[in-house]
TORDRENKOL-321724 format. One record per residue (C-alpha): x, y, z negated; residue in one letter. Coordinates in steps of 0.001 Angstrom, whole numbers, padded with zeros to 6 digits, always signed. Example, Ala and Ser with C-alpha at 12.3 -4.5 7.8 and 13.67 -1.06 7.14 Angstrom:
+012300-004500-007800a/+013670-001060-007140s/
This chain:
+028213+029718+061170x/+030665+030008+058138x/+031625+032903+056228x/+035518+032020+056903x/+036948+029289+058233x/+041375+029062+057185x/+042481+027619+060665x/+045804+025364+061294x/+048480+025728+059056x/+049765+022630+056475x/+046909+022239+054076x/+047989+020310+050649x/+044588+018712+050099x/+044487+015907+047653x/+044753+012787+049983x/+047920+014365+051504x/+049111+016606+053806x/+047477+017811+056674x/+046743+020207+059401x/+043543+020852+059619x/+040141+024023+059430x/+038374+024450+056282x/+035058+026148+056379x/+033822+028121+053826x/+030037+028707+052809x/+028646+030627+049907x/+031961+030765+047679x/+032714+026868+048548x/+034606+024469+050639x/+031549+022790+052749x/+033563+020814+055384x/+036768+019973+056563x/+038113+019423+060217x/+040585+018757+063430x/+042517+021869+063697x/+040144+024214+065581x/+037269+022145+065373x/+035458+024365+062423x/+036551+027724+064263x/+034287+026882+067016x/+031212+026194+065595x/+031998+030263+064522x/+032639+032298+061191x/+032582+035016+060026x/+036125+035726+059937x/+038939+033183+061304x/+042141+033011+059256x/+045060+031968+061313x/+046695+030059+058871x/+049640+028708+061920x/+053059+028318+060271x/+051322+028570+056873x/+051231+026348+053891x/+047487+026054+052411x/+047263+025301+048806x/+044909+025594+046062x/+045022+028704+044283x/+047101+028210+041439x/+046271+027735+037959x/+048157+028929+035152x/+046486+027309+031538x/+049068+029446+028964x/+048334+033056+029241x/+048372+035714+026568x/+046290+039175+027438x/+045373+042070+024768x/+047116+039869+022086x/+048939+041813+019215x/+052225+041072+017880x/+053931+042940+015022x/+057622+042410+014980x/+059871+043610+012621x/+060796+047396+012111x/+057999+049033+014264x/+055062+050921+012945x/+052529+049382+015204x/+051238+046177+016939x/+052594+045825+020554x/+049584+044769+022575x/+050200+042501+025595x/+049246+043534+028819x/+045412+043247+029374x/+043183+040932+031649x/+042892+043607+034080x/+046699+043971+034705x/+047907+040296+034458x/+045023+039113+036563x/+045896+041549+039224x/+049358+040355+039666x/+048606+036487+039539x/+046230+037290+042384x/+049366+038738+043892x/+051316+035748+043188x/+048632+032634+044423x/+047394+032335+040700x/+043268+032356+040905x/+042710+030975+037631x/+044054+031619+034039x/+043412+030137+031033x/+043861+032526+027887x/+042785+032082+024041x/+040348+033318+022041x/+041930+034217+018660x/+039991+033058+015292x/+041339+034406+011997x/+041004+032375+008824x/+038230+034867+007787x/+036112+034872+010622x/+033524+032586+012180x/+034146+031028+015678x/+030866+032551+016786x/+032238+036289+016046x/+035661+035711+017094x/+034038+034230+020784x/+031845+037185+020804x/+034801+039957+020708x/+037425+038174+022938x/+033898+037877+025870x/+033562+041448+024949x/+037238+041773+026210x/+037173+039787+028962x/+033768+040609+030521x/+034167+042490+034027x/+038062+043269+032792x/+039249+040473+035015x/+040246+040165+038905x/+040753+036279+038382x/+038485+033448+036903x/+039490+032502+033593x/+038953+029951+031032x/+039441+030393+026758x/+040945+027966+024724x/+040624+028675+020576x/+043552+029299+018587x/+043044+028538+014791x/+045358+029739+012175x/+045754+029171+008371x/+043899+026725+006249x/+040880+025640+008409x/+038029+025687+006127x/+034763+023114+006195x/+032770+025043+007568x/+035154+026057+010348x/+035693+022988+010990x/+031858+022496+011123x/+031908+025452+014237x/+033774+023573+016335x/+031755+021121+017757x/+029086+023902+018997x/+032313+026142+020789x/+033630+023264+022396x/+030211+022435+023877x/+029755+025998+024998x/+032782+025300+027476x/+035948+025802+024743x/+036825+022998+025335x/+040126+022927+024058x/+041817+024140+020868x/+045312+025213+019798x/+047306+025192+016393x/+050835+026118+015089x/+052691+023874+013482x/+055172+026648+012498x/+054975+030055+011677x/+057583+030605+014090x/+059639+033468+012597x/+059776+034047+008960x/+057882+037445+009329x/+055488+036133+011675x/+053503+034510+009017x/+049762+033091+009287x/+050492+031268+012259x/+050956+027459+010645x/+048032+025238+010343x/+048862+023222+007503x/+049054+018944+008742x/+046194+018209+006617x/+044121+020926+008403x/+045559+019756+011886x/+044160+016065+011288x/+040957+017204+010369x/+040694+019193+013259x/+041668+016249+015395x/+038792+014372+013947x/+036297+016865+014894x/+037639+017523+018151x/+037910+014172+019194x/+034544+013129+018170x/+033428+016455+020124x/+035033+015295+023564x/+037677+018155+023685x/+041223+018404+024002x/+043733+019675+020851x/+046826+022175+022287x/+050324+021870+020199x/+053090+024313+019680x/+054960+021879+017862x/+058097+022790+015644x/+059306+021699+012261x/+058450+024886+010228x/+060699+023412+007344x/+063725+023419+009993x/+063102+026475+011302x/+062929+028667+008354x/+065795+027115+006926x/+067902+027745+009915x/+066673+031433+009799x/+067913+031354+006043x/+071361+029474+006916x/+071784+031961+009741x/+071042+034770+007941x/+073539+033708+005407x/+076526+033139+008266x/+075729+036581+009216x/+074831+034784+013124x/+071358+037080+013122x/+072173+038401+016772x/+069266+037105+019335x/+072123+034737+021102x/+072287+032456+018585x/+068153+031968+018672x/+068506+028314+020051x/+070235+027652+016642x/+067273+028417+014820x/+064578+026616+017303x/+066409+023703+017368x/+065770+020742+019356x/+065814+018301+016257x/+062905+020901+015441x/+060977+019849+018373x/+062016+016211+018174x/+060366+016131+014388x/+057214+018359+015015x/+055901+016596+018190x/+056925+013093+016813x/+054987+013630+013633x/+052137+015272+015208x/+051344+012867+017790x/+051599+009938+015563x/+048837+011784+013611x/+046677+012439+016317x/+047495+008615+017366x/+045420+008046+014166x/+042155+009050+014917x/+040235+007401+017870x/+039573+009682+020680x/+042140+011983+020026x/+043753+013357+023084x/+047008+015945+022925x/+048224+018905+025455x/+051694+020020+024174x/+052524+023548+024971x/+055943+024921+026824x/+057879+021359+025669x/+061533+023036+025810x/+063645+019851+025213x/+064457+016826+025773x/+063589+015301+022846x/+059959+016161+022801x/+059985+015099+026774x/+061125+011665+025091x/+058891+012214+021878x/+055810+012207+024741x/+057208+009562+027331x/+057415+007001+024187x/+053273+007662+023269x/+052339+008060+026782x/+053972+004253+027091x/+051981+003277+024066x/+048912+004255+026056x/+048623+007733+024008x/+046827+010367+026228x/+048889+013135+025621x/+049967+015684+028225x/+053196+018165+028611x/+053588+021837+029761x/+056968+023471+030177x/+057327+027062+031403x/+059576+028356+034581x/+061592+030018+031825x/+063221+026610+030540x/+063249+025139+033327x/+065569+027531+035202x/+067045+029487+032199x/+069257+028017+029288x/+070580+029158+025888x/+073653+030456+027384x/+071645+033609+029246x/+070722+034795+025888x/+074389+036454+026093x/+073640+038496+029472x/+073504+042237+029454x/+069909+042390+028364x/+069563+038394+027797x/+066388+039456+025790x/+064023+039845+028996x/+064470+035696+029045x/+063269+034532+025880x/+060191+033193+024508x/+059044+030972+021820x/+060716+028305+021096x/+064161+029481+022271x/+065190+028669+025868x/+067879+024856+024819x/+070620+024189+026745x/+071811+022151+030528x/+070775+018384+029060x/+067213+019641+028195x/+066555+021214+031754x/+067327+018397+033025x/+065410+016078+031192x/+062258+018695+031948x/+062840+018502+035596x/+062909+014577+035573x/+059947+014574+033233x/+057962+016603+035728x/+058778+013956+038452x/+057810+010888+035808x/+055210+011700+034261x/+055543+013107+030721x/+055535+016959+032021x/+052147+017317+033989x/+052032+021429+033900x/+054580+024247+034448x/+052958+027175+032885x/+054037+031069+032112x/+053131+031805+028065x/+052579+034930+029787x/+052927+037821+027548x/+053503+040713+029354x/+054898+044107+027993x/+057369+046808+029450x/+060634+046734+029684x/+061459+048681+026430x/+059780+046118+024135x/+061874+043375+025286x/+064867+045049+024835x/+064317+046329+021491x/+064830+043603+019165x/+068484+042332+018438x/+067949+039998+016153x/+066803+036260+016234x/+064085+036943+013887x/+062931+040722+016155x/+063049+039842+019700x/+059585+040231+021839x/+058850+036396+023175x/+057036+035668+026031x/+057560+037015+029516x/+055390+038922+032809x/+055637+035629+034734x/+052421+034797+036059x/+053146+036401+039500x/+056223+034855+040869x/+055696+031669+039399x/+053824+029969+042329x/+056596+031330+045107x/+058975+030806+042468x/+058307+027032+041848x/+057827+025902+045439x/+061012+027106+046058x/+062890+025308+043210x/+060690+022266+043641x/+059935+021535+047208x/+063637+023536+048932x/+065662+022820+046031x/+064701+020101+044286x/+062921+017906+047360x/+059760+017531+045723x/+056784+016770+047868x/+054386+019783+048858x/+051640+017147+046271x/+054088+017398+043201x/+054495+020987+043565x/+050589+021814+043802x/+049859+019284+041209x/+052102+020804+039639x/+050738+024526+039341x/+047311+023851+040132x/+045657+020203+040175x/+046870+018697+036859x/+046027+021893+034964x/+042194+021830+036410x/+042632+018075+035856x/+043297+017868+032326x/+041769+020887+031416x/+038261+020175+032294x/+038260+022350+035468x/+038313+019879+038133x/+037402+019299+041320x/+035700+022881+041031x/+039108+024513+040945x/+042861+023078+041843x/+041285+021161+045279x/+041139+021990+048532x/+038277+019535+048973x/+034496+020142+050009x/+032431+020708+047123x/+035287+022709+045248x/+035644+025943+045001x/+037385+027891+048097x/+040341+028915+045996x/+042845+029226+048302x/+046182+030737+049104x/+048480+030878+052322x/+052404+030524+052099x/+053916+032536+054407x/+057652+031251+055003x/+057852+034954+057063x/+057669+036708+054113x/+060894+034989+052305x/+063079+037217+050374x/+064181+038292+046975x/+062371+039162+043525x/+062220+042300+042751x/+060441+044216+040135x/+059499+046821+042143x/+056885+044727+044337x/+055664+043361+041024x/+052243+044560+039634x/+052942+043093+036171x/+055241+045578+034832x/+058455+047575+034805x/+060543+044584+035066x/+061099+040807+035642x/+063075+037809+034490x/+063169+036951+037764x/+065643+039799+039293x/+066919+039224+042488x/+065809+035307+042678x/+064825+033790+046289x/+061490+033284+046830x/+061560+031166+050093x/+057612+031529+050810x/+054837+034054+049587x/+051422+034668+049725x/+050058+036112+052805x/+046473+035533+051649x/+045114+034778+048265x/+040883+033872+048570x/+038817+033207+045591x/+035724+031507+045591x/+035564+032603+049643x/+036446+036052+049067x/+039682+037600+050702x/+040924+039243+046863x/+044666+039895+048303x/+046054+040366+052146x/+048905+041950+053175x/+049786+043138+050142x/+046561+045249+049063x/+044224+044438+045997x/+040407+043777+047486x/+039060+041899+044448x/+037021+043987+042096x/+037294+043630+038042x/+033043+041863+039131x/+034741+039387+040675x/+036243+037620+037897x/+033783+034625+036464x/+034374+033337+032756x/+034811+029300+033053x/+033143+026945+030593x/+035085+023821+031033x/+034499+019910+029211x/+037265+017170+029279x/+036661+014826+031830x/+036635+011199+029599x/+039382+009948+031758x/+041453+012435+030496x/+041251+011787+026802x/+040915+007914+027264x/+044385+007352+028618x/+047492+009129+030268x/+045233+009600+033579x/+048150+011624+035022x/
């Protein structure tokens, strides 16, 4: 007998589309069959997954929780929402897995700074999550000498700045120097180096030059994060990480079309490097920054303009975009709103819950993509490249049974009052054509009907290694 067999229904698995029973045993996917077959031999408890679509539970690999961010004029860090409230509403939304980053200031070892963000994260999360590093500042020798014993202990993956983003946002940049060193270590390490890629010369210079114009209002933020910005930064930075044998690049929320192109041209030279764009660029351009409260929309970079979403959305059907992630940062209602300027508004977004809904319905109604791209999409290429697959983004025996039921029945508008992220959402009064009936993690039922059954135990920290195929070659 199984603990639950999901009955019927169209399951995505990942040699195509079928109707069919999974059975689940002991937190896994043990065997697959005819439509009914499984439900015979018995379970536990039968979901009737008829009219349903069955997907992996989604994976978002760009999250921000408990993170602190001092803007301009106010007295006090804001603090992102933490793991216990953004986990709760991806579990709302389909998302079972999130990926998040452990912080390491220039003064402090890896070791300590791992310690503290586990501290953080231990039974504070409904979901399973995963921790990339995030190194700031001049990266020291012996820093650099750290890294090899993190990414072994399942960190796999590290992230630098390549900007300081805002001219009183400083500390962020990694010097290039630093960058290619840490490439080097990485690479010989088997792990995976994360970009946010802008030309911090550019940048602050358009900051100055806008300043100077008096054109400091937040509309006019796509004129300081420019897409000749991102065109320089992920040129130059790929060629360096071309450099050094091994190497293999993930490129945060890409927001234009010239780093799609600056990506398509290395991934045709046989470069393994990988692209991420968020829902927010995909679906919302420059010109929303002048909408009664067009600050609820922005994050870092700025959202670009009509030619860049489209080259996104064909880059996510050819290749060069593999991921469509949140850079969830999530904070009420009055932070976003309070900053005016380009150099004061609150980026990031409370994203993480609509996104799966969100993106089937732009993808697979609007857009005709297959039911495949879409979950490879939000969920395979993610566990793919980020060392977490077949375990998670599969419904396939062996993996884990993370899955989540698309109810067409319960079709209908955002609003931010059936949101558990916070007081408000981007995503107003968009259609969401399906939504989650049922979200399961590792075999347990953690959201039905809309009620939370997962407990803050039930969340499991994820060590994760790059699979070689990953960093030999564009494997996806």
């Amino acid at each position: 007998m199984f603990d639950l067999v999901v009955s019927g229904g169209t399951h995505v698995l990942p040699g195509g589309v079928e109707s069919v029973d999974l059975g689940v045993s002991a937190g896994k996917i043990v065997a697959i069959g005819a439509p009914g077959s499984l439900a015979a031999l018995g379970a536990v408890r039968i979901v009737d997954a008829a009219g349903q679509i069955v997907i992996p539970g989604g994976i978002d690999p760009h999250i921000h929780c408990g993170m602190a961010m001092q803007m301009p004029n106010q007295p006090a860090p804001t603090i992102s929402g933490p793991p216990e409230q953004v986990s709760r509403a991806a579990l709302f939304g389909g998302t079972t897995t999130m990926i998040d980053f452990v912080p390491v200031d220039e003064e402090q070892t890896l070791q300590a700074a791992i310690e503290l963000r586990e501290r953080e994260w231990k039974g504070a999360c409904y979901c399973d999550y995963g921790l990339h590093l995030m190194l700031f500042d001049h990266i020291s020798p012996s820093k650099l000498g750290e890294i090899p014993e993190a990414l072994q202990a399942g960190f796999a993956s590290v992230k630098m700045f390549t900007t300081d983003i805002t001219p009183q946002r400083m500390a962020h940049m990694v010097p290039f120097g630093d960058i290619w060193e840490v490439i080097k270590v990485v690479a010989k390490a088997g792990g995976l180096t994360c970009i946010h890629a802008e030309d911090n010369d550019l940048v602050m210079h358009m900051y100055e030059k806008l300043l100077r114009e008096d054109r400091m209002g937040f509309a006019n933020l796509a004129a300081a994060h420019t897409t000749l910005s991102e065109d320089l930064a992920f040129n130059r930075v790929i060629r360096l990480a071309e450099s050094v044998e091994g190497a293999a690049m993930y490129m945060v929320h890409t927001s234009a079309k010239t780093g799609v192109a600056a990506m398509a041209a290395a991934r045709d030279r046989g470069f393994p490097v990988y692209g991420e764009t968020l829902h927010q660029y995909l679906l919302y351009n420059a010109e929303d920054y002048k909408r009664p409260g067009g600050q609820i929309y922005h994050t870092y970079p700025s959202l670009k303009f009509p030619e860049d979403q489209a080259a996104l959305w064909q880059a996510m059907r050819h290749g060069a975009i593999q991921c469509v992630a949140t850079d969830e940062v999530c904070c009420p209602l009055e932070v976003k709103l309070k900053g005016s300027r380009i150099d004061d508004v609150m980026g990031g977004n409370s994203g993480v819950e609509p996104r799966v809904p969100l993106m089937y319905t732009q993808m697979v109604r609007e857009r005709g993509f297959s039911l495949e791209e879409f979950v490879a999409l939000v969920s395979t290429n993610a566990a793919k490249i980020m060392g977490l697959y077949p375990r998670k983004g599969a419904l396939a025996v062996g993996s884990d049974a993370d899955i989540v039921l698309l109810d067409p029945r319960r079709a209908g508008p955002i609003r931010k009052e059936n949101m558990h992220e916070s007081d408000y959402t981007p995503w107003e009064d968009w259609d969401a054509a399906v939504w989650p009936s049922i979200t399961i993690q590792r075999g347990k039922v953690v959201v039905e009907d809309g009620k939370l059954l997962a407990s803050l135990a039930d969340g499991q920290f994820l060590p994760r290694k790059i699979d070689d195929a990953i960093r030999s070659r564009p494997a996806l």
